[in-house]
ZABAZA-963002 format. One record per residue (C-alpha): residue number from 0; x, y, z. Coordinates in Angstrom, 2 decimals, always signed. Layout:
BEGIN
R   k       x       y       z
R NUM       X       Y       Z
...
// end
This chain:
BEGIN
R   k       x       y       z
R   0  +73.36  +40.37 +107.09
R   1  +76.72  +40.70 +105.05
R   2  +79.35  +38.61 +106.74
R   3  +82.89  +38.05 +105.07
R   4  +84.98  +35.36 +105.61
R   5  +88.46  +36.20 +104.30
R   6  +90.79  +33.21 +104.29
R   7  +93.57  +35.79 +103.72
R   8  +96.83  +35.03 +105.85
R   9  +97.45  +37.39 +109.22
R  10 +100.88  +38.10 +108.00
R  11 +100.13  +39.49 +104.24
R  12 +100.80  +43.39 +102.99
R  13  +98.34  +45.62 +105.11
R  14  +98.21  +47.03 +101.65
R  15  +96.64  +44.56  +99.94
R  16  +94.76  +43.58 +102.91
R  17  +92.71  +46.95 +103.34
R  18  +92.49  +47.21  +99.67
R  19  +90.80  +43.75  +99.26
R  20  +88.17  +44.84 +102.73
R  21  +87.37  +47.88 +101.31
R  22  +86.31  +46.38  +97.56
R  23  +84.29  +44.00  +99.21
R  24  +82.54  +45.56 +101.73
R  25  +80.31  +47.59  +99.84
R  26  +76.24  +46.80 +100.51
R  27  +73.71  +46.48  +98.25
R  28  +70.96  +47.84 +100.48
R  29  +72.17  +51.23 +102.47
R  30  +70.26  +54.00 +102.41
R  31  +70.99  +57.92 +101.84
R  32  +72.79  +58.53 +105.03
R  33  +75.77  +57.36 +106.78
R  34  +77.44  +57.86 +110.13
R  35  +80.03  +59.56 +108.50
R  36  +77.74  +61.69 +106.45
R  37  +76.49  +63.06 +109.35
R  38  +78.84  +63.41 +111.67
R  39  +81.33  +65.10 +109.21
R  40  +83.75  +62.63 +109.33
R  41  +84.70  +59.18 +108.91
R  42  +83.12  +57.19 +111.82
R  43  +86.02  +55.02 +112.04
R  44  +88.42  +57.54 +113.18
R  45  +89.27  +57.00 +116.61
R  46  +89.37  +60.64 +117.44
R  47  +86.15  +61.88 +116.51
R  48  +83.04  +61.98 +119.04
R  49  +80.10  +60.74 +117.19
R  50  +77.83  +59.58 +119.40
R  51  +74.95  +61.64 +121.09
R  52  +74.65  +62.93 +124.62
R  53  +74.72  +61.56 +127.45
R  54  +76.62  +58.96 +125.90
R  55  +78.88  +61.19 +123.70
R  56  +82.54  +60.80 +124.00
R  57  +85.47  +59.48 +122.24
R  58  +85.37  +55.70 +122.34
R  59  +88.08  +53.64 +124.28
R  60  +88.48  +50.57 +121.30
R  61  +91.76  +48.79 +120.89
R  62  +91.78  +47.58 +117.82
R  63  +87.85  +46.86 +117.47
R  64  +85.82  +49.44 +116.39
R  65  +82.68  +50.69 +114.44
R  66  +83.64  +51.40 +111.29
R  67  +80.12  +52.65 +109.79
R  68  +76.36  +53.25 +110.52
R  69  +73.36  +52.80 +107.57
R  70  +70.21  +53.22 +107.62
R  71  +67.50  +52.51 +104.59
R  72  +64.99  +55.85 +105.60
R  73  +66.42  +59.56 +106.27
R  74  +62.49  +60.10 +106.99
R  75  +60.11  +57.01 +107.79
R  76  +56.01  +56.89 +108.95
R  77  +54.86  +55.48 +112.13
R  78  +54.64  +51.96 +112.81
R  79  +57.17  +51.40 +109.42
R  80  +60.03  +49.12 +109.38
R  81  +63.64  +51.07 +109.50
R  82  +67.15  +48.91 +108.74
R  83  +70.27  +49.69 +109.98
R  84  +73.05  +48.28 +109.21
R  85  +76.63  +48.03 +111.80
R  86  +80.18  +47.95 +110.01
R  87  +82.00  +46.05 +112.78
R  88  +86.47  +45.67 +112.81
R  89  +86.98  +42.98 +115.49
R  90  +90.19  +42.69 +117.44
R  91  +92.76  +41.17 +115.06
R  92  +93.89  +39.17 +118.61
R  93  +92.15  +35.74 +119.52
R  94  +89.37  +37.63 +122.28
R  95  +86.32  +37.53 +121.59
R  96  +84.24  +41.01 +120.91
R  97  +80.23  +41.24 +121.73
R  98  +78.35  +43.66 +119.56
R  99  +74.81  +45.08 +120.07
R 100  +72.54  +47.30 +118.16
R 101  +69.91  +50.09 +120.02
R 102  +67.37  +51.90 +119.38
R 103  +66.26  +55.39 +120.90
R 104  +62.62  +56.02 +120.32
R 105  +62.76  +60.03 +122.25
R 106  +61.77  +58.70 +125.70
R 107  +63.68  +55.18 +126.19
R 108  +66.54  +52.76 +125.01
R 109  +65.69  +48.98 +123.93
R 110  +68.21  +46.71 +123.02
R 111  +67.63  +45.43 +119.34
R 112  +69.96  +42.92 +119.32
R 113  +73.25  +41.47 +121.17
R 114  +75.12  +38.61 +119.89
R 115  +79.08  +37.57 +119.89
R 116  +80.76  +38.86 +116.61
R 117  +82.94  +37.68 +114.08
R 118  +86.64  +36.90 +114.23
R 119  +89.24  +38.68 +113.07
R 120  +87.86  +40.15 +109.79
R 121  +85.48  +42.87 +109.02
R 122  +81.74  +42.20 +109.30
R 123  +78.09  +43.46 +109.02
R 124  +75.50  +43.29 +110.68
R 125  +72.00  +43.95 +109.83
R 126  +68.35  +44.03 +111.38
R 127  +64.88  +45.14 +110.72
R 128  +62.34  +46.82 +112.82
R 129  +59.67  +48.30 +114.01
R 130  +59.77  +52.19 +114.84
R 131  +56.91  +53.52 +116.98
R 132  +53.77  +55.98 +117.06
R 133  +55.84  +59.18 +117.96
R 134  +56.95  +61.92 +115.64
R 135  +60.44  +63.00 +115.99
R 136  +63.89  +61.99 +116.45
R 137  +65.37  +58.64 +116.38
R 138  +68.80  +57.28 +117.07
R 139  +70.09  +53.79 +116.44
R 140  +73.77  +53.05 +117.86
R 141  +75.91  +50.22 +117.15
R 142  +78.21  +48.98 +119.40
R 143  +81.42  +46.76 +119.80
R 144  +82.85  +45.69 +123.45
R 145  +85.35  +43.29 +124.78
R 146  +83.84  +43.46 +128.19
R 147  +79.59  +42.83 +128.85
R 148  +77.71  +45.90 +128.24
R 149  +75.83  +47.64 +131.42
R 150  +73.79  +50.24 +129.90
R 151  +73.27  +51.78 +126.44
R 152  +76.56  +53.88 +126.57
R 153  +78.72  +51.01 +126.25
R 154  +81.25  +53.48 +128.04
R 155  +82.20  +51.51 +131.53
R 156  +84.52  +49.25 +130.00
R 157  +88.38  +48.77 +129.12
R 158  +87.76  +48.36 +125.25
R 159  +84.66  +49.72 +123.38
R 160  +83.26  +51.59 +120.72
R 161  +79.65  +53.45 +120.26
R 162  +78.69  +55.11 +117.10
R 163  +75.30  +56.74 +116.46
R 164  +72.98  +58.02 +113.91
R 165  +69.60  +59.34 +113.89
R 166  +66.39  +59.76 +111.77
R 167  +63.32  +61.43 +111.83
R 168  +59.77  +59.68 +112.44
R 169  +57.19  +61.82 +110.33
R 170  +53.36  +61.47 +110.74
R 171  +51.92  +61.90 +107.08
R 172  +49.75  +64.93 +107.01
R 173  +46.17  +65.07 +107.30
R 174  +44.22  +68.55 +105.92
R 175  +40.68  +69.81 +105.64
R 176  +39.91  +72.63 +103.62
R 177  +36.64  +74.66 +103.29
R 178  +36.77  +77.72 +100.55
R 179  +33.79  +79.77  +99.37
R 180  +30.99  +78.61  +97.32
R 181  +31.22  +81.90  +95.26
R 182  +32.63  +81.15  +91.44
R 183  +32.58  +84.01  +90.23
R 184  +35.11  +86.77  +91.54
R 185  +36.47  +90.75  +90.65
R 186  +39.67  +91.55  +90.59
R 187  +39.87  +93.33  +94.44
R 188  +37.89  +89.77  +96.16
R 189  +39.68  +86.97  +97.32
R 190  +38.95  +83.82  +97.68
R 191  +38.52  +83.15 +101.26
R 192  +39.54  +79.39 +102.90
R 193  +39.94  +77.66 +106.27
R 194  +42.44  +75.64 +106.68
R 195  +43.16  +72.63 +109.29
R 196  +46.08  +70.34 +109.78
R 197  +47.69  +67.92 +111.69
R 198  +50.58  +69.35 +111.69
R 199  +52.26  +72.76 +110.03
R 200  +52.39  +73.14 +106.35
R 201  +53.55  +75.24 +103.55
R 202  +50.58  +75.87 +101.12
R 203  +51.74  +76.65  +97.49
R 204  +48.66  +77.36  +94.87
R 205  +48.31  +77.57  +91.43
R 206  +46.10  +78.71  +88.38
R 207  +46.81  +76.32  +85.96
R 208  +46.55  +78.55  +82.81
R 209  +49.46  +80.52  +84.06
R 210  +51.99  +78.02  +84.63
R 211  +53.29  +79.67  +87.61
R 212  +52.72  +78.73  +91.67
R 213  +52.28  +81.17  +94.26
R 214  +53.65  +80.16  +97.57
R 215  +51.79  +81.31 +101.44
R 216  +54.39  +81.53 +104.14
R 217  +54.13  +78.93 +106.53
R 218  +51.49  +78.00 +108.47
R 219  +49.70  +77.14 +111.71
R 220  +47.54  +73.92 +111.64
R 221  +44.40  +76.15 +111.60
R 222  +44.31  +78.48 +109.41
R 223  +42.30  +81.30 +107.91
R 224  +43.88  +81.99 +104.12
R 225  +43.19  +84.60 +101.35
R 226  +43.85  +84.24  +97.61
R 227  +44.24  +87.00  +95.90
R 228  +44.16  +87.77  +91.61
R 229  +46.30  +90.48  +91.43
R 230  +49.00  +88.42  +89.86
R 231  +46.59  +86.90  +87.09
R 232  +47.53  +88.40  +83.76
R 233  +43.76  +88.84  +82.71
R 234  +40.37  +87.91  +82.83
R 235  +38.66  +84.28  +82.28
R 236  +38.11  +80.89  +83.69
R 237  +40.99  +79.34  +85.68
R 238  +41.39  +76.14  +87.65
R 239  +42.59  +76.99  +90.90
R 240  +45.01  +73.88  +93.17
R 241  +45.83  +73.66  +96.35
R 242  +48.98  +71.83  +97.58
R 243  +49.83  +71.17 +101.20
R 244  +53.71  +70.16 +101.53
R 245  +55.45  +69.65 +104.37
R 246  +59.00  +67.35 +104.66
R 247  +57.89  +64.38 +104.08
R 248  +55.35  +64.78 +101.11
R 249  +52.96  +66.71  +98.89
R 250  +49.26  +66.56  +98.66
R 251  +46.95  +68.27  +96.50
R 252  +43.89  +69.42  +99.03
R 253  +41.55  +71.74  +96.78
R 254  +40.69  +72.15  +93.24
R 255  +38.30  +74.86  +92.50
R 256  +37.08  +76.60  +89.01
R 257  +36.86  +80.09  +89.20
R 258  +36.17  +83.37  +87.02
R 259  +37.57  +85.82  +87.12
R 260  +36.20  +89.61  +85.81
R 261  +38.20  +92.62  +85.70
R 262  +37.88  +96.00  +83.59
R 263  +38.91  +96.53  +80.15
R 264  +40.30 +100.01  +78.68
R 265  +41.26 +101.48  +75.89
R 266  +44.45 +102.71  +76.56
R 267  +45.47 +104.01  +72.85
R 268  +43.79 +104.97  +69.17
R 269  +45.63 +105.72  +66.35
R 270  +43.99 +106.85  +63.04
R 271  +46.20 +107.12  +59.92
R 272  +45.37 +108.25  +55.72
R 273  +46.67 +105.22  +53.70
R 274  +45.58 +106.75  +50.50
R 275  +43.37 +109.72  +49.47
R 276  +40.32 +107.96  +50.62
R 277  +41.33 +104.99  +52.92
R 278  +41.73 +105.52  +56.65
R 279  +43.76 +103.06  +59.00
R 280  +42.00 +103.39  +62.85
R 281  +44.20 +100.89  +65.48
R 282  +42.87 +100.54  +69.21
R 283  +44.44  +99.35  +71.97
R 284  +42.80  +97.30  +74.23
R 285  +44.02  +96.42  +77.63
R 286  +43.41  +95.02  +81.60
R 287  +43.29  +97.93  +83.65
R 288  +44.99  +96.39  +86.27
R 289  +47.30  +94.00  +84.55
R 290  +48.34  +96.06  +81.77
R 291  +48.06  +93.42  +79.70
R 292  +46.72  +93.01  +76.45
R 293  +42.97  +91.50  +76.21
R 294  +42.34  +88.97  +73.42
R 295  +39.06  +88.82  +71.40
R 296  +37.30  +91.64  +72.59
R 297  +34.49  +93.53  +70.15
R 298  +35.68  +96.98  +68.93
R 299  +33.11  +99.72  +68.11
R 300  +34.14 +102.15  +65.02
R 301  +32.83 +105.34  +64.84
R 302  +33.45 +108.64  +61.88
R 303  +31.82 +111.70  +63.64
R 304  +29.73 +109.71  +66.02
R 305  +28.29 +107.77  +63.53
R 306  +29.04 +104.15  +64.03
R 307  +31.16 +102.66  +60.43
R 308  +32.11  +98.87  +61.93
R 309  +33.21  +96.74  +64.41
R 310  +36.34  +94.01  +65.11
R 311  +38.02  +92.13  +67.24
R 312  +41.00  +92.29  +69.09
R 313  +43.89  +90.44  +68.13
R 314  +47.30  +90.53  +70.38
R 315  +44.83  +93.47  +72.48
R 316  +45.44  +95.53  +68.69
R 317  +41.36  +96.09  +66.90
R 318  +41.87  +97.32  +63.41
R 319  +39.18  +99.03  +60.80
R 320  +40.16  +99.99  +57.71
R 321  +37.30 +102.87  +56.65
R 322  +37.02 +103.91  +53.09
R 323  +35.32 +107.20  +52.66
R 324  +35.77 +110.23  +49.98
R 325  +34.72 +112.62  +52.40
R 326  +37.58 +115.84  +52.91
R 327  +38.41 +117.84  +55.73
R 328  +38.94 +117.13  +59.74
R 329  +37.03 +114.39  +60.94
R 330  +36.98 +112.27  +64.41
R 331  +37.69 +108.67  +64.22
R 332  +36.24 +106.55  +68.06
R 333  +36.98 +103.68  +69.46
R 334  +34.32 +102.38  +72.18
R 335  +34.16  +99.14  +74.24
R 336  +31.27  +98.22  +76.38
R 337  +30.99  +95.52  +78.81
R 338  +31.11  +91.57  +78.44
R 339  +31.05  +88.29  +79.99
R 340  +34.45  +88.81  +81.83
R 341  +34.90  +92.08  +81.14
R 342  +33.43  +95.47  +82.88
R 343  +33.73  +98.26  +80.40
R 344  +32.32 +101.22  +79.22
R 345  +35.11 +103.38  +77.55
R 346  +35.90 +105.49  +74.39
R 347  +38.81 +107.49  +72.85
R 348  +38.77 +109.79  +70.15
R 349  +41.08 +110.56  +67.34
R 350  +41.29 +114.06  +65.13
R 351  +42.50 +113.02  +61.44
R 352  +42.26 +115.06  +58.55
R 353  +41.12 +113.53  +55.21
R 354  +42.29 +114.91  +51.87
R 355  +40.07 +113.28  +49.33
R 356  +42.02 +114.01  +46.18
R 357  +45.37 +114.47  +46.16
R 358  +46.10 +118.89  +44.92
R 359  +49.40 +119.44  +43.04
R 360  +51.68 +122.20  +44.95
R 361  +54.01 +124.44  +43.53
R 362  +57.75 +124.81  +44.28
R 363  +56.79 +127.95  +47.23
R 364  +54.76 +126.05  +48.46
R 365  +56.97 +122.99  +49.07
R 366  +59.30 +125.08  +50.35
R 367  +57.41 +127.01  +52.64
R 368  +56.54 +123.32  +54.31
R 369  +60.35 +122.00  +54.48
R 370  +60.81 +125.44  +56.01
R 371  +58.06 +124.85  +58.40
R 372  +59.30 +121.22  +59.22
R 373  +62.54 +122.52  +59.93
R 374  +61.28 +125.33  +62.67
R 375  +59.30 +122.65  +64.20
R 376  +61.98 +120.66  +64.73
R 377  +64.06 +122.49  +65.72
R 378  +62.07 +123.42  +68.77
R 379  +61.54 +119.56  +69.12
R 380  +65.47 +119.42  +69.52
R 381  +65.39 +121.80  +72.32
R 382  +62.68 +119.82  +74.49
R 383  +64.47 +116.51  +74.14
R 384  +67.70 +117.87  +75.59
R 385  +65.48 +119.29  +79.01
R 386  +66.01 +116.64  +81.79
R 387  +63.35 +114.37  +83.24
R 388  +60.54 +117.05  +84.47
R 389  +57.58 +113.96  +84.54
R 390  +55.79 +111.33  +83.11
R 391  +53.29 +113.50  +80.99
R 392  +56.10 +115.46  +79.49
R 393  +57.83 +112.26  +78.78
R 394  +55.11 +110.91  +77.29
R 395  +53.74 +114.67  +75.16
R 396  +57.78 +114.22  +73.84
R 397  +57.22 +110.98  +72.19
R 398  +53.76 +111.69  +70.96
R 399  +55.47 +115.23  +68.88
R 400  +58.53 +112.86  +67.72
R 401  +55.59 +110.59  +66.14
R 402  +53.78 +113.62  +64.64
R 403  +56.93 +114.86  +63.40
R 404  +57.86 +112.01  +61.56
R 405  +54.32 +111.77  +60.10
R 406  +54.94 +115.31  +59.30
R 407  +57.90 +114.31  +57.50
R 408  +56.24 +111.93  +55.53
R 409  +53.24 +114.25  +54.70
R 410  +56.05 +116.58  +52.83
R 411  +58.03 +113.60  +51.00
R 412  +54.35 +112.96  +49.48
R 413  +53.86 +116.24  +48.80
R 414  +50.10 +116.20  +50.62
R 415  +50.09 +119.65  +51.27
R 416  +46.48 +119.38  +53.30
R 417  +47.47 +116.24  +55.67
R 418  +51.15 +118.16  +55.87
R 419  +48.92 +121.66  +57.45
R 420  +46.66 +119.15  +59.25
R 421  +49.67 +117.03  +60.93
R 422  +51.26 +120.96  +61.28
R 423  +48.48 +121.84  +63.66
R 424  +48.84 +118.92  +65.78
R 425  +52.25 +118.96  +66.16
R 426  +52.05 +122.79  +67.23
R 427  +49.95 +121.72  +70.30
R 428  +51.81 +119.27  +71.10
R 429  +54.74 +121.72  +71.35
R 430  +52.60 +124.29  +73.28
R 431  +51.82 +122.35  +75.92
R 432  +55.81 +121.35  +76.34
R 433  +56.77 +124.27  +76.75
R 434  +53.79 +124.85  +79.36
R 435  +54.61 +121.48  +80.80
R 436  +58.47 +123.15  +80.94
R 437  +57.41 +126.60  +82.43
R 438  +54.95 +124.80  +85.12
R 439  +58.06 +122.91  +86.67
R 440  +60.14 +125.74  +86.75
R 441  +57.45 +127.65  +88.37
R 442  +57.54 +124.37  +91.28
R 443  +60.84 +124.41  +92.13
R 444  +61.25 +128.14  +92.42
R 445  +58.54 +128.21  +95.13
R 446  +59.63 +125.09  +96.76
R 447  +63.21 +126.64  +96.52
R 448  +62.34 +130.35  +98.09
R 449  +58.97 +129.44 +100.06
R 450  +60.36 +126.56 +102.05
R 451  +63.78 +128.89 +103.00
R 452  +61.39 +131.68 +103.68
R 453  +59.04 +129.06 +106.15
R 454  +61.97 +127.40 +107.75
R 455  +63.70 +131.16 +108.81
R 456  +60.08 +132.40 +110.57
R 457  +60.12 +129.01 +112.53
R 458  +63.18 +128.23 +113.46
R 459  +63.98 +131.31 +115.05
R 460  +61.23 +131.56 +117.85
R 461  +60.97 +127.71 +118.77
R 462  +64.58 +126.58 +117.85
R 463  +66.13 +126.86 +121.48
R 464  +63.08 +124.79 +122.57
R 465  +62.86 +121.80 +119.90
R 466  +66.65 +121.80 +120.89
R 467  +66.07 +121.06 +124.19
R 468  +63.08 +118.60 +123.74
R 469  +65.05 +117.01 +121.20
R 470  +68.01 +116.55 +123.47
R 471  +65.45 +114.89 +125.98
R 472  +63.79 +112.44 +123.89
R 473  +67.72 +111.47 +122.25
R 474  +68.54 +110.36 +125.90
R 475  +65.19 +108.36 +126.68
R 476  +65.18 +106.74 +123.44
R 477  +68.99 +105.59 +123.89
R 478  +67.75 +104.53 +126.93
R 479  +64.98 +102.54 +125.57
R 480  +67.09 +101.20 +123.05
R 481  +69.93 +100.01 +125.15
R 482  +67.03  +97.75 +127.26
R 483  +65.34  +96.92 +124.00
R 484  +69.26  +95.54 +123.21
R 485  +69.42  +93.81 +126.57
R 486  +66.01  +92.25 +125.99
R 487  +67.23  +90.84 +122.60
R 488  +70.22  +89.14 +123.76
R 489  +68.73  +87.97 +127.00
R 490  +66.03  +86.13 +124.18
R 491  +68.94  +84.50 +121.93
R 492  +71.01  +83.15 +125.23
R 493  +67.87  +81.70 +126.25
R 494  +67.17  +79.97 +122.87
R 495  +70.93  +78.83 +122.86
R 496  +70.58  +76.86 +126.67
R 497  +67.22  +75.25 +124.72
R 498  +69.16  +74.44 +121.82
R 499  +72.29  +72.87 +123.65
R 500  +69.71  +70.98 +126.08
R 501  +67.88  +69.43 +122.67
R 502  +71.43  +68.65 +121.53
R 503  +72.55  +66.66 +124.59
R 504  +75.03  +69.19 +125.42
R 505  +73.83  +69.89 +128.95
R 506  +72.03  +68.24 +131.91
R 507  +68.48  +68.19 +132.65
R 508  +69.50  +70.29 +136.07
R 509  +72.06  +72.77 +134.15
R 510  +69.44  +73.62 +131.73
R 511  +66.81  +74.15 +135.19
R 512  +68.99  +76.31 +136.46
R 513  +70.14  +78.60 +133.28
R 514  +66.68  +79.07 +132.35
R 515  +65.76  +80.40 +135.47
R 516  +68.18  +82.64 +135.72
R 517  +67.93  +83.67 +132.23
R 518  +63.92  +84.28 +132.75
R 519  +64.41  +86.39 +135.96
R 520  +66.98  +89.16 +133.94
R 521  +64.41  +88.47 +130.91
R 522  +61.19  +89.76 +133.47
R 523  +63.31  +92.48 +135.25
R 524  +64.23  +94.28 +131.69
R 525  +60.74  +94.26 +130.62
R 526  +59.93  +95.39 +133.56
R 527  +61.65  +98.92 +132.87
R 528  +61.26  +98.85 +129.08
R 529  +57.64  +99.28 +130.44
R 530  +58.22 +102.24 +132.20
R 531  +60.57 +103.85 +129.79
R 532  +57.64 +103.15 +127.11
R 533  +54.25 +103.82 +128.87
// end
């Protein structure tokens, strides 16, 4: 308990009198929440209600008065001790003020202490106790009173003062948790769990590899759950935790190793001459689902089916470098089988041309390729400039832009067999653009003329009679909306009479009454939002 004792003269400055109160009254042991925290405004104001119904009401001091609530625990177990702590002003006149502390445990009021309080000067008042078994709300209320005290309100008499605040009592959560004894999962299983509670909990998982937590909307105490991989980057071994939180704490429940497999693809293969007789082949390698790139995976190399080496992936990129003299058009593949955490069984196939030695041109016939490069281009101007048709002529564009620029390249080095191998692919690549181009066309003309054509045929027999049906079914479902409306509202004026009743607000018989009548309209526009919808 923090009593003053001020042996400062009746008469002095009010200034210097509040000044001095307010610098000393300042306790060491108050928790995070105040009367006037909670209320909105400063409990010592004699104009502001801050006590809770039925006792609510503006309080009827003289001078005396309540000048804060504090208690040590926002949010407290069972059977733990809370302390509150009463700012009391007594009457600056010669009477005599009582004070008394409650405590409201949800179903009844007991009287924590009552005692006859300090003269003159501002005062505390402290106690410890005991709160009880229950979850839910609290409320402690402090009270000052020149005349006895008859009830809990503290409201019957000529000068008094009651100001409130509540808590929360929180039973710590209790959860069991069963998952399957499967390990080892694909990437369209789940991992199935039961779940059961004491009380309702938000569950928030994680696979610790990823850094990241997935949260499952709130719960009922029993619970079925599903966990789901679609959000793991790739395959391997994770550790998968389970957290239970609710208010009042956090509690890991599960841990649980897990593997995960998926399917591996090769989604790209480049094969490129570095010299006359060295050949650069890149693969791609990546999670099917994901999209991500796959680590450490064993690359197959094949020249003409004939298997020249093997690597391993490296940010999802394999790379062989292949040294052969061999001339002409050859195919380069890439193939992937399956693994530990990997299903696979895929192969893509490159067409490169090798030159072997490098033949000297003559001046036609390095101009007959820069004119060449120049027609091709050309066209490639034109494509770019169409608008968006689809993804595969998006994709065809940038695949000719490449070419072209290894066409470019084949001419500034004067390799006049790469530069008519790299001429060839580039050609197709342009052929099926402009089929690509002329397919789309082809789709909106006949969406354009055959959906005009199919709309006239119908709408002239049957339009008089959709009309009317239509006009039938736009009354009923106005209809069926405006009760739908009704039953919406009649829901949310029945959650407000609950709401005010939990406040205090209302009586016990108000809230009988409203509810009934409430729940009748409620039943009789369900009633016909039955027959409008059956």
């Amino acid at each position: 308990m923090y009593v003053l004792h001020l042996s400062i003269n009746y008469y002095m400055n009010k200034c210097f009198y509040s000044l001095l109160v307010g610098l000393l009254l300042i306790p060491a042991i108050f928790g995070a929440t105040t009367c006037s925290e909670y209320w909105g405004e400063e409990c010592s104001s004699r104009s502001l209600g801050d006590s809770f119904y039925p006792c609510n009401g503006v309080e009827h001091g003289h001078d005396e008065y309540v000048a804060e609530v504090y208690i040590s625990e926002d949010n407290i177990l069972p059977d733990q001790y809370q302390q509150v702590t009463c700012e009391f002003i007594p009457t600056k006149y010669w009477s005599v003020d009582k004070i008394y502390i409650y405590y409201f445990d949800g179903s009844n009021w007991t009287c924590l202490y009552e005692g006859i309080g300090e003269h003159k000067y501002a005062y505390n008042k402290s106690i410890s106790f005991k709160v009880d078994k229950t979850e839910g709300e609290k409320i402690v209320r402090c009270i000052i009173s020149r005349d006895p005290v008859t009830g809990e309100c503290a409201n019957k008499g000529t000068y008094y003062d009651n100001d409130d605040l509540n808590f929360m009592v929180i039973k710590p959560q209790e959860c069991n948790i069963s998952c399957s004894d499967k390990n080892v999962f694909e990437r369209n299983e789940t991992i199935d769990c039961s779940l059961s509670c004491n009380k309702k909990v938000n569950l928030v998982y994680t696979f610790s590899s990823t850094r990241k937590n997935y949260s499952i909307s709130y719960h009922n105490p029993n619970h079925n759950i599903e966990i789901p991989f679609d959000s793991l980057p790739v395959a391997g071994i994770y550790n998968l935790e389970i957290y239970a939180l609710d208010s009042f704490s956090e509690m890991k429940i599960a841990t649980k190793e897990i593997t995960l497999r998926s399917k591996a693809i090769i989604s790209s293969i480049f094969a490129e001459t570095l010299n006359d007789d060295l050949t650069k082949i890149t693969c791609k390698i990546t999670d099917k689902y994901s999209g991500e790139s796959i680590n450490n995976y064993q690359v197959s190399f094949l020249m003409d089916e004939a298997i020249i080496g093997s690597n391993y992936t490296t940010n999802g990129n394999a790379i062989y470098i292949h040294h052969s003299e061999e001339k002409g058009l050859h195919n380069f593949t890439c193939s992937i089988s399956e693994n530990e955490l990997y299903n696979a069984n895929d192969r893509k196939t490159s067409e490169t041309f090798l030159s072997g030695n490098k033949i000297n041109i003559t001046a036609m016939e390095l101009k007959t390729m820069e004119d060449k490069l120049n027609e091709l281009t050309e066209e490639l101007v034109i494509y770019k400039s169409v608008p968006y048709i689809s993804k595969e002529f998006t994709n065809t564009l940038n695949e000719a832009e490449f070419i072209a620029k290894k066409l470019n390249k084949n001419l500034n080095d004067e390799d006049i067999n790469q530069f008519k191998n790299t001429e060839q692919s580039l050609e197709k690549k342009l052929s099926t653009l402009n089929w690509l181009r002329q397919l789309n066309n082809l789709k909106i003309f006949l969406a354009k003329y055959s959906l005009i054509g199919i709309s006239i045929l119908l709408l002239i027999p049957f339009g008089f009679a959709i009309y009317k049906i239509n006009k039938k079914n736009e009354r009923h479902q106005k209809e069926i909306n405006y009760y739908r409306n009704r039953e919406r509202d009649a829901h949310k004026k029945i959650e407000c009479i609950e709401k005010d009743y939990f406040n205090r607000k209302i009586s016990e018989e108000s809230f009988n009454k409203l509810i009934l009548e409430n729940k009748d309209k409620l039943e009789k526009i369900k009633a016909r939002l039955n027959e409008l919808t059956s």
